[in-house]
PALUMGU-528292 format. One record per residue (C-alpha): residue number from 1; y, x, z. Coordinates in Angstrom, 3 decimals, always signed. Each point is the difference from the previous one (the first is absolute). Layout:
! PALUMGU-528292
PT   seq         c2         c1         c3
PT   NUM          Y          X          Z
...
END
This chain:
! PALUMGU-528292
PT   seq         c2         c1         c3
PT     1    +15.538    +10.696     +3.713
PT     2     +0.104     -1.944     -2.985
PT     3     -2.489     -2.927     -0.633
PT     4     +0.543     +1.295     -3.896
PT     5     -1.691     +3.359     +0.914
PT     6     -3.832     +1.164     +0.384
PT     7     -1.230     +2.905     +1.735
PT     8     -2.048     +1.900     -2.119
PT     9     -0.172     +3.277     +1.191
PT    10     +1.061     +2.643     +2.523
PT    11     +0.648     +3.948     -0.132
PT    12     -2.514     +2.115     +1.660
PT    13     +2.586     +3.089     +0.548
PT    14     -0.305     +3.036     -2.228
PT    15     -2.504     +1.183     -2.547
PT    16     +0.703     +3.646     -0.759
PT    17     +2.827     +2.059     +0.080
PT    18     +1.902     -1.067     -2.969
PT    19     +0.899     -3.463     +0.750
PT    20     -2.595     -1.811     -0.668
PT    21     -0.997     -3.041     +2.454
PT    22     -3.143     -1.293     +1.293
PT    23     +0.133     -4.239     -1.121
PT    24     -2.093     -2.688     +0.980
PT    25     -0.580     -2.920     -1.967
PT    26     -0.705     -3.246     +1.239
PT    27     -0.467     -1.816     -3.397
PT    28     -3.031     -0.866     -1.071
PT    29     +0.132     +2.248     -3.071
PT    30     +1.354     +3.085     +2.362
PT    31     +1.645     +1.753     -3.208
PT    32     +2.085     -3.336     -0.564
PT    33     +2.304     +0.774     +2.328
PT    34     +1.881     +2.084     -2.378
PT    35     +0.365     -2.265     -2.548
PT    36     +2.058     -2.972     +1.553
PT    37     +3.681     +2.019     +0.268
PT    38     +2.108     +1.080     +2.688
PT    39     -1.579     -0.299     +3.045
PT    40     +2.150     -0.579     +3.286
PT    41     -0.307     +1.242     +3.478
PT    42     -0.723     -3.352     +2.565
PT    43     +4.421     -0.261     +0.538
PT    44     +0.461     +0.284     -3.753
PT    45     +2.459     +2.848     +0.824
PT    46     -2.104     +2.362     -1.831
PT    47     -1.843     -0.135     -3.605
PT    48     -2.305     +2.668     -1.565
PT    49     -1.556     +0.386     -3.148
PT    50     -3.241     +1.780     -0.693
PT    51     -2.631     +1.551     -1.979
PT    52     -3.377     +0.560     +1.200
PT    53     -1.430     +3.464     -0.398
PT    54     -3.405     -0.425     +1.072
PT    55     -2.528     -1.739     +2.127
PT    56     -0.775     +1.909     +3.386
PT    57     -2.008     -1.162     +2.986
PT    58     +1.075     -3.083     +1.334
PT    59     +2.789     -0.665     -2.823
PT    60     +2.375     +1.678     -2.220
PT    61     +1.938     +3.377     -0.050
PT    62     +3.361     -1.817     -2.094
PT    63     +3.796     +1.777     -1.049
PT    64     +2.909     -2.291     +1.760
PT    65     +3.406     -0.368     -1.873
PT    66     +2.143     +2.660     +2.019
PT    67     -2.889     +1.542     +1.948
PT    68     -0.542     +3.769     -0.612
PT    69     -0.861     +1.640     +2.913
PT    70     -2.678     -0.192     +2.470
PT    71     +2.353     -0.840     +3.233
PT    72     +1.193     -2.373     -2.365
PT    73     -3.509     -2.018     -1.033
PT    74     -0.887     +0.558     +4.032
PT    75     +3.009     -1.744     +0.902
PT    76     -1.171     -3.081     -1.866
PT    77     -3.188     -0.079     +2.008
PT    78     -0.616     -3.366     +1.232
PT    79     +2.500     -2.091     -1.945
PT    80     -1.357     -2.959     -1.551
PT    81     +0.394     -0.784     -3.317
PT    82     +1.085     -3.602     -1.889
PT    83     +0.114     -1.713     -3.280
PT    84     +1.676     -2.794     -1.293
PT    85     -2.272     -2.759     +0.306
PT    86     +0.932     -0.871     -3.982
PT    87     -1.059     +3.273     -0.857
PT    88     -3.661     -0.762     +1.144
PT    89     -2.455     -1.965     -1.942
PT    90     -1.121     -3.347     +0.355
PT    91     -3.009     -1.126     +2.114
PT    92     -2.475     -2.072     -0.953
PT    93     -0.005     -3.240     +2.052
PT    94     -2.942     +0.951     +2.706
PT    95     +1.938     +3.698     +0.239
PT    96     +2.834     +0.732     +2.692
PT    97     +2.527     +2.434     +0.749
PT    98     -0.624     +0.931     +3.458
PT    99     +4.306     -0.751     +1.056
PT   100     -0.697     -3.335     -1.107
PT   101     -3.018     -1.538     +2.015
PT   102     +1.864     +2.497     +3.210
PT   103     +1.891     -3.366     +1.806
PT   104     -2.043     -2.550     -0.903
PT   105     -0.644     -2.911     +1.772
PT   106     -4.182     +0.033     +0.372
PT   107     -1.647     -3.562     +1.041
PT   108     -4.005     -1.285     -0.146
PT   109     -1.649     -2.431     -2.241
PT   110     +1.356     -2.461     +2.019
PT   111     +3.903     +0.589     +0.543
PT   112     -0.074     +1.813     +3.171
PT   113     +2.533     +2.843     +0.060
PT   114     -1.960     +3.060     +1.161
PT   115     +2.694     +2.205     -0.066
PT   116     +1.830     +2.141     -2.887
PT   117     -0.775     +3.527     -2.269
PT   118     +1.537     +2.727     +2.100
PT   119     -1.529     +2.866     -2.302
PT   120     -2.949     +0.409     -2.750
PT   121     -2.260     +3.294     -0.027
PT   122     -2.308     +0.894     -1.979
PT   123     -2.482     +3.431     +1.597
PT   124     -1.704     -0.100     -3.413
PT   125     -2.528     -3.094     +0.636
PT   126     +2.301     -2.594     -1.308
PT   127     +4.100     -1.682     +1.520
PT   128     -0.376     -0.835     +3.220
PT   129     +2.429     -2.810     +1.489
PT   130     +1.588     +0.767     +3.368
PT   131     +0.986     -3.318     +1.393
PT   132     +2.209     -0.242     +2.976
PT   133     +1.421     -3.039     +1.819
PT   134     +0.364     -2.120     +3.135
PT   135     -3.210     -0.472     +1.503
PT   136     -1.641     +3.354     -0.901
PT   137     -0.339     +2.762     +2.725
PT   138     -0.776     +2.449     -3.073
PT   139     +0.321     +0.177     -3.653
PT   140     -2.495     -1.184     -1.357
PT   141     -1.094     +1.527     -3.731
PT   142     -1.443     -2.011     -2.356
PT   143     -1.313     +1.002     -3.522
PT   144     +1.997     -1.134     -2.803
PT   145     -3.271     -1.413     -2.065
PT   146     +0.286     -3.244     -1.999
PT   147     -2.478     -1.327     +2.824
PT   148     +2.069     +0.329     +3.032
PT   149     +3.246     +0.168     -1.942
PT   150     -0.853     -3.273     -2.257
PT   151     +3.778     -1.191     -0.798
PT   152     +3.283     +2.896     -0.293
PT   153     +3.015     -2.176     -0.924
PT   154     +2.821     +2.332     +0.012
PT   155     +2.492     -2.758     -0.953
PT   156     -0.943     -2.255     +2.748
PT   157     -0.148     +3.284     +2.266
PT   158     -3.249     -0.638     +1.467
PT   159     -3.690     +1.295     -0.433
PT   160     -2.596     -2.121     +0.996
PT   161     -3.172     +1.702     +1.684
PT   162     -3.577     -0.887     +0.649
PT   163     -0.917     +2.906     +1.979
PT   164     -3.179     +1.221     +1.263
PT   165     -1.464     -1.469     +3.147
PT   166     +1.594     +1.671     +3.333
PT   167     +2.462     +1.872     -1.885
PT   168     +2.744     -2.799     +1.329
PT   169     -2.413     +0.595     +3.692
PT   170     -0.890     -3.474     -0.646
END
């Protein structure tokens, strides 16, 4: 997959019987995610356009470019969805896509590589880092808050952390 792509959303499977789709969004303005243009299944092989119809429980029943049936929309079920990263807006400089920090190198305040950003999730409390590396017997998770995540320089590829106590089991 393409370093030039985001995910930003995923089909659900179908909503109806007409051809209508179940979407989730993963932007943080959900209803965004029809505004930034074609958007691409994770091989590129594949683009859809779409128009959302209305909200429904956990996300959006949308109409796909070439969908119109309901085996149609259910075959779609569990395809991710992604946008050309210059379709999406800027960030701010203390704001992150979530592909970017995903690889990073993560060190403490005092240069010692702790290990690197295998995934970021977020339960609804706040981005949570999971750090893996040499060393660790587990992940370890650490909250992405400006306290223990002082320092993200995505041009340098590192983050630098000063993370709780005993979150490192130090």
């Amino acid at each position: 997959m393409s370093q030039d792509r985001i995910c930003v959303g995923a089909f659900a499977g179908a909503f109806g019987v007409h051809g209508e789709v179940r979407l989730k969004s993963f932007c943080t303005a959900p209803e965004a995610i029809a505004t930034y243009g074609p958007l691409w299944t994770e091989d590129g092989a594949r683009s859809f356009t779409l128009e959302i119809s209305r909200p429904i429980a956990n996300g959006f029943a949308a109409r796909v470019s070439g969908i119109s049936t309901r085996e149609q929309a259910d075959a779609l079920r569990g395809t991710r969805l992604f946008v050309d990263r210059s379709a999406l807006p800027s960030l701010p400089d203390d704001e992150f896509y979530h592909a970017d920090l995903i690889g990073l190198s993560v060190y403490d305040t005092g240069g010692r590589k702790l290990g690197s950003v295998a995934a970021v999730h977020n339960h609804g409390a706040g981005d949570i880092l999971e750090i893996t590396g040499p060393g660790l017997d587990a992940p370890v998770l650490l909250p992405f808050t400006l306290a223990a995540v002082p320092t993200v320089d995505l041009g340098a590829g590192r983050i630098v952390a000063d993370p709780p106590e005993g979150v490192f089991g130090e």
